[in-house]
LUMVEX-6554 format. One record per residue: residue number from 1; z, x, y of N, C-alpha, C in turn. Coordinates in Angstrom, 2 decimals. Layout:
# LUMVEX-6554
<node><seq>NUM</seq><n_z>Z</n_z><n_x>X</n_x><n_y>Y</n_y><ca_z>Z</ca_z><ca_x>X</ca_x><ca_y>Y</ca_y><c_z>Z</c_z><c_x>X</c_x><c_y>Y</c_y></node>
...
This chain:
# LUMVEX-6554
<node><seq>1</seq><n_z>6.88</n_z><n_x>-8.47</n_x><n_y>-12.05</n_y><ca_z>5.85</ca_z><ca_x>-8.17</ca_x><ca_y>-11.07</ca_y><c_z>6.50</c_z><c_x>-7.96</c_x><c_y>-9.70</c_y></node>
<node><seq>2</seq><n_z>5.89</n_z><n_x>-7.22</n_x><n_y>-8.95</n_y><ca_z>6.22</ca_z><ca_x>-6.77</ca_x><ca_y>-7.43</ca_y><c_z>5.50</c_z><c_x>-7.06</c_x><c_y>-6.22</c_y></node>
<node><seq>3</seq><n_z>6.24</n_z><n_x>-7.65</n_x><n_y>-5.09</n_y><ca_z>5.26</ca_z><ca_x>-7.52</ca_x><ca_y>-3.90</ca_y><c_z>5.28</c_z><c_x>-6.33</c_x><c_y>-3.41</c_y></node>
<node><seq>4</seq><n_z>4.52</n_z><n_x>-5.83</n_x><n_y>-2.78</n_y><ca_z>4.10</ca_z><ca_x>-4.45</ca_x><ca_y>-1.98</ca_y><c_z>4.09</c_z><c_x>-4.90</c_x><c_y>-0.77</c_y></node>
<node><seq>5</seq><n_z>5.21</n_z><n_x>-4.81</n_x><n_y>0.40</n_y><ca_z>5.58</ca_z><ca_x>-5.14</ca_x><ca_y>1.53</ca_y><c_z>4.61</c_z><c_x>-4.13</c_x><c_y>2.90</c_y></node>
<node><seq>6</seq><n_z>3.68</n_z><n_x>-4.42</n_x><n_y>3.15</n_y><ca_z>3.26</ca_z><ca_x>-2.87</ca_x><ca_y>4.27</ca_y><c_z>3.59</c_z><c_x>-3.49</c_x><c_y>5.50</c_y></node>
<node><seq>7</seq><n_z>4.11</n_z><n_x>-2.55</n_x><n_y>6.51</n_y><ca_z>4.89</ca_z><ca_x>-3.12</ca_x><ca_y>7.87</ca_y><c_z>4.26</c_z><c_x>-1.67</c_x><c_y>8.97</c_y></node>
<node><seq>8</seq><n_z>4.23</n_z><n_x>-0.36</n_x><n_y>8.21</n_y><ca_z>4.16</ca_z><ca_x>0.67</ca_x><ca_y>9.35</ca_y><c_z>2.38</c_z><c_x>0.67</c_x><c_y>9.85</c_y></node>
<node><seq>9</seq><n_z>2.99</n_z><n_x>0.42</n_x><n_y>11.54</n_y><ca_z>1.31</ca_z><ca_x>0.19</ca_x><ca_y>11.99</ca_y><c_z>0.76</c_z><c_x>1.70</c_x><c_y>11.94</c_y></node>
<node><seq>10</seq><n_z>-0.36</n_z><n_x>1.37</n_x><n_y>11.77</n_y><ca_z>-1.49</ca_z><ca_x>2.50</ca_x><ca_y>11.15</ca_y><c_z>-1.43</c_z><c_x>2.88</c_x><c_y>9.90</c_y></node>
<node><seq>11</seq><n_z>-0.82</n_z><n_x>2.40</n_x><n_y>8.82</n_y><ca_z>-0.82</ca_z><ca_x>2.54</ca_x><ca_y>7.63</ca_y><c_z>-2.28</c_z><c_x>1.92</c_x><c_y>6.86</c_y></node>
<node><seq>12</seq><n_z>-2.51</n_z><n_x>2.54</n_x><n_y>6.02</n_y><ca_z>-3.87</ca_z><ca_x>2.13</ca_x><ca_y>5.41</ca_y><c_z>-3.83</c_z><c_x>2.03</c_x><c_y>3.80</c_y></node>
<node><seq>13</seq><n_z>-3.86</n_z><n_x>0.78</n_x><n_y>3.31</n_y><ca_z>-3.40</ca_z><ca_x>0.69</ca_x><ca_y>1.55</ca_y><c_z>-4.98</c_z><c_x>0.81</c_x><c_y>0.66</c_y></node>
<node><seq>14</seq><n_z>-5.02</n_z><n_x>1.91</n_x><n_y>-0.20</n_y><ca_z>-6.09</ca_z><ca_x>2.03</ca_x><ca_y>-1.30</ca_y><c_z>-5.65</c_z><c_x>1.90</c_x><c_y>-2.63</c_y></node>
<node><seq>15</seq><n_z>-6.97</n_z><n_x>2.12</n_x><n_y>-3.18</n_y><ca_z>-6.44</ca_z><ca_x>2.05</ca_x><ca_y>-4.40</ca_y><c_z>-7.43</c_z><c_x>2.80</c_x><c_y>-5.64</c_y></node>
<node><seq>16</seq><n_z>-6.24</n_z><n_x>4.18</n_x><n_y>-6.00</n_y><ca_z>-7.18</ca_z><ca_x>4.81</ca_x><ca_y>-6.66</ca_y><c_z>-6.61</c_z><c_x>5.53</c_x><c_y>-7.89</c_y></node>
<node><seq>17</seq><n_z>-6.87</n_z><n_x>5.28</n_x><n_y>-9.03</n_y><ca_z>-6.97</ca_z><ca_x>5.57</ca_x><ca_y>-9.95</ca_y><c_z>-5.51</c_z><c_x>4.99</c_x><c_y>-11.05</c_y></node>
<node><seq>18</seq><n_z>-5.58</n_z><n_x>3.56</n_x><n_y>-10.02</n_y><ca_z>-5.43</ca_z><ca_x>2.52</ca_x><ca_y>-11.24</ca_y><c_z>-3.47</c_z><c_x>2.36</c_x><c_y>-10.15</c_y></node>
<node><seq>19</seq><n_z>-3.57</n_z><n_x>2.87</n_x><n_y>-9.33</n_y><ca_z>-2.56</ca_z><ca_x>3.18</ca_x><ca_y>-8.26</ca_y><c_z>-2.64</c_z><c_x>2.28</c_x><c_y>-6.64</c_y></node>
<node><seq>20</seq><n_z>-1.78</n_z><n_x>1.57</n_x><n_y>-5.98</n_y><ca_z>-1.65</ca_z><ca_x>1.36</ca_x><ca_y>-4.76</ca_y><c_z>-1.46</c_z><c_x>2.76</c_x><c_y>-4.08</c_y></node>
<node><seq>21</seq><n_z>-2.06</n_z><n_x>3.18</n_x><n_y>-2.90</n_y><ca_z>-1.54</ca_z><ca_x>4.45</ca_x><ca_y>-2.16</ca_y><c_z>-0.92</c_z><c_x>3.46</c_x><c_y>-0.92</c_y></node>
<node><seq>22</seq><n_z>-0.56</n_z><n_x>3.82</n_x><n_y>0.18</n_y><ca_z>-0.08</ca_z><ca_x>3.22</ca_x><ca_y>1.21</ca_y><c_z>-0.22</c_z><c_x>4.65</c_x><c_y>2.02</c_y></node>
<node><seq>23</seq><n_z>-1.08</n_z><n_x>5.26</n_x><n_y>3.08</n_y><ca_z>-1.21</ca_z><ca_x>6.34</ca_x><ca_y>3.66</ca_y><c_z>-1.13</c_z><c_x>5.98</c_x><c_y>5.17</c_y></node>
<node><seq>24</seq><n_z>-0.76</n_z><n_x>7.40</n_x><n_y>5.89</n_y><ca_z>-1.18</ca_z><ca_x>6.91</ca_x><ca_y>7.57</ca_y><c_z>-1.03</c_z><c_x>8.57</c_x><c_y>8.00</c_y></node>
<node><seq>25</seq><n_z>-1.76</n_z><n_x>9.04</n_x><n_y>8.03</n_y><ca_z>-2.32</ca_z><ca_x>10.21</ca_x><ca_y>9.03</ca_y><c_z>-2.63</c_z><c_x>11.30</c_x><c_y>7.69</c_y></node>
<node><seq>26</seq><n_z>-3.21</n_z><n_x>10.44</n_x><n_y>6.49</n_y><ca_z>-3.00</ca_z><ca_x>12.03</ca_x><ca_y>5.77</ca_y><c_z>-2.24</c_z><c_x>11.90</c_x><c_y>4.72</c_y></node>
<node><seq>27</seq><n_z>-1.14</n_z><n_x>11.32</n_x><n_y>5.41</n_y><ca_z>0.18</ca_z><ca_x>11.41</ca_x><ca_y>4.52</ca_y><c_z>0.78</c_z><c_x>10.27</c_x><c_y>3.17</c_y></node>
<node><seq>28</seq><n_z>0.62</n_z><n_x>10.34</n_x><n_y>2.02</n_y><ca_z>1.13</ca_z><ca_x>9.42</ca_x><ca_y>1.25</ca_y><c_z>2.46</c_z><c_x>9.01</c_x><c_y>1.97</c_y></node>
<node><seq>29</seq><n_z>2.79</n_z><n_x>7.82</n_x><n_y>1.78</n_y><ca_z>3.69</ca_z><ca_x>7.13</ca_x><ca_y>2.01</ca_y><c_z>4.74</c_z><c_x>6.53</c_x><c_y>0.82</c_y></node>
<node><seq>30</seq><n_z>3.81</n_z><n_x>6.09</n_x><n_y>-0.15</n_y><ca_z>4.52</ca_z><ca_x>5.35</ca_x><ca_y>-1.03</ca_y><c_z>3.04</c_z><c_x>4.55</c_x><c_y>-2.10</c_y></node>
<node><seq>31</seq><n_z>3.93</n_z><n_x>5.17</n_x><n_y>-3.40</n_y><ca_z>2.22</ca_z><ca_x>4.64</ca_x><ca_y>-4.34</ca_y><c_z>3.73</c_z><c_x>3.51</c_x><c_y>-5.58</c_y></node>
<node><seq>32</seq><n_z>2.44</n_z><n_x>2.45</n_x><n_y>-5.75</n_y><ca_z>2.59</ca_z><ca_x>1.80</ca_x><ca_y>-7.03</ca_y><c_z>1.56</c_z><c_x>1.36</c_x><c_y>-7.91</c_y></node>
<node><seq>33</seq><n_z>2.08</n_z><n_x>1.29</n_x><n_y>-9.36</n_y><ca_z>0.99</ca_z><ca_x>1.35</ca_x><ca_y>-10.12</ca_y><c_z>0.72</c_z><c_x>-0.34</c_x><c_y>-9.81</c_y></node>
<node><seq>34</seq><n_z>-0.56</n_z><n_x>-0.50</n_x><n_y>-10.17</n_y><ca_z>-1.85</ca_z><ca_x>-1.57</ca_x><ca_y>-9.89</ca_y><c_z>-1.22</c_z><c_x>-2.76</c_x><c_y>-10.75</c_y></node>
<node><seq>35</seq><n_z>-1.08</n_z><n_x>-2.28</n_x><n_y>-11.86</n_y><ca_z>-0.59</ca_z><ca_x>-3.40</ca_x><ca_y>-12.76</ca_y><c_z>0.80</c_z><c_x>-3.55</c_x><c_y>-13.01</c_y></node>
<node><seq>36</seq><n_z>1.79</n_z><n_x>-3.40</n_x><n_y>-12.07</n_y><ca_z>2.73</ca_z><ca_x>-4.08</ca_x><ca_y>-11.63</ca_y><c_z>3.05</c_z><c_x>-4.73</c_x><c_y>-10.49</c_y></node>
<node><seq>37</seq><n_z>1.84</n_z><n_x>-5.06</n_x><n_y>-9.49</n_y><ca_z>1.77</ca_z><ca_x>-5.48</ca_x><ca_y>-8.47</ca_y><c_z>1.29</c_z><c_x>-6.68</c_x><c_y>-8.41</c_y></node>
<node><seq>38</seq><n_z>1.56</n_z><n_x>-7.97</n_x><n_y>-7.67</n_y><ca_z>1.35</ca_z><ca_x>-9.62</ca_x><ca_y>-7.96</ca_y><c_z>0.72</c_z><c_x>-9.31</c_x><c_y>-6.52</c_y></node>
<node><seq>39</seq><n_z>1.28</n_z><n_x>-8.98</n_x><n_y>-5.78</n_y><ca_z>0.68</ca_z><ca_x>-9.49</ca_x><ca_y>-4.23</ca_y><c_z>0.81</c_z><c_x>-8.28</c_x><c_y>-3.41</c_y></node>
<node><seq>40</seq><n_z>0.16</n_z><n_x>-8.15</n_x><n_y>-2.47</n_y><ca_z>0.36</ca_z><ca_x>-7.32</ca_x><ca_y>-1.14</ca_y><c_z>0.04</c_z><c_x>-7.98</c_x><c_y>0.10</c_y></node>
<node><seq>41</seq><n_z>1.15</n_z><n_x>-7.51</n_x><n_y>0.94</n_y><ca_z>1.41</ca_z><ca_x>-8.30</ca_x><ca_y>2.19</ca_y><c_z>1.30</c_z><c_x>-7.18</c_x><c_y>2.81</c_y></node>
<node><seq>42</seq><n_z>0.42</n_z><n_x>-7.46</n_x><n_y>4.18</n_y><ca_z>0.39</ca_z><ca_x>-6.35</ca_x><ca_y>4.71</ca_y><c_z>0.37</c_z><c_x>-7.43</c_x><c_y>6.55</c_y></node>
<node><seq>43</seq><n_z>1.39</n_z><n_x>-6.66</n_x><n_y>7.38</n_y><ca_z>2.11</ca_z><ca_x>-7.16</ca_x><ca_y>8.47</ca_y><c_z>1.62</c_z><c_x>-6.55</c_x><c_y>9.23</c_y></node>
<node><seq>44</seq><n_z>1.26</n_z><n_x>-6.54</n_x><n_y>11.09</n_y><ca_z>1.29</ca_z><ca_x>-5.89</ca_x><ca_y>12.07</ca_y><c_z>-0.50</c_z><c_x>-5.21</c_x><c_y>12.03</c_y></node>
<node><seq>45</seq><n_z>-0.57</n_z><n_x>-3.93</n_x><n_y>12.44</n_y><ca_z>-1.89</ca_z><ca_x>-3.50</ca_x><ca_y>12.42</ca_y><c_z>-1.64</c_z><c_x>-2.40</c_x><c_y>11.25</c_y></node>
<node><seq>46</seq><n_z>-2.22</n_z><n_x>-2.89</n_x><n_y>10.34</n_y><ca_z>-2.58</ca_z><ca_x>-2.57</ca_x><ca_y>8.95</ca_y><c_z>-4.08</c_z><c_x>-2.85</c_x><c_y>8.26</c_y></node>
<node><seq>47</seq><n_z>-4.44</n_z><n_x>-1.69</n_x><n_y>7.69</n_y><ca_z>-5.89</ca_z><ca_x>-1.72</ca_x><ca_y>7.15</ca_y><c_z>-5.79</c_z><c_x>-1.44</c_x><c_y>5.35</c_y></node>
């Protein structure tokens, strides 16, 4: 299992279609699948 670390302010984490997205203006950032993920930490100004 994995933590999902989010740090970049204005980043915004969803979750769609069984996927973490991690986005900020539009732009994917970085996706992981749902069911390898234990935790998400999300740091700073993050939504």
């Amino acid at each position: 299992m994995y933590v999902l670390h989010v740090v970049k302010p204005g980043a915004k984490v969803r979750v769609r279609k069984g996927r973490f997205l991690v986005e900020k203006d539009g732009e994917v950032l970085a996706t992981a699948p749902k069911n390898q993920v234990e935790r998400v930490v999300l740091l700073g100004s993050v939504s």
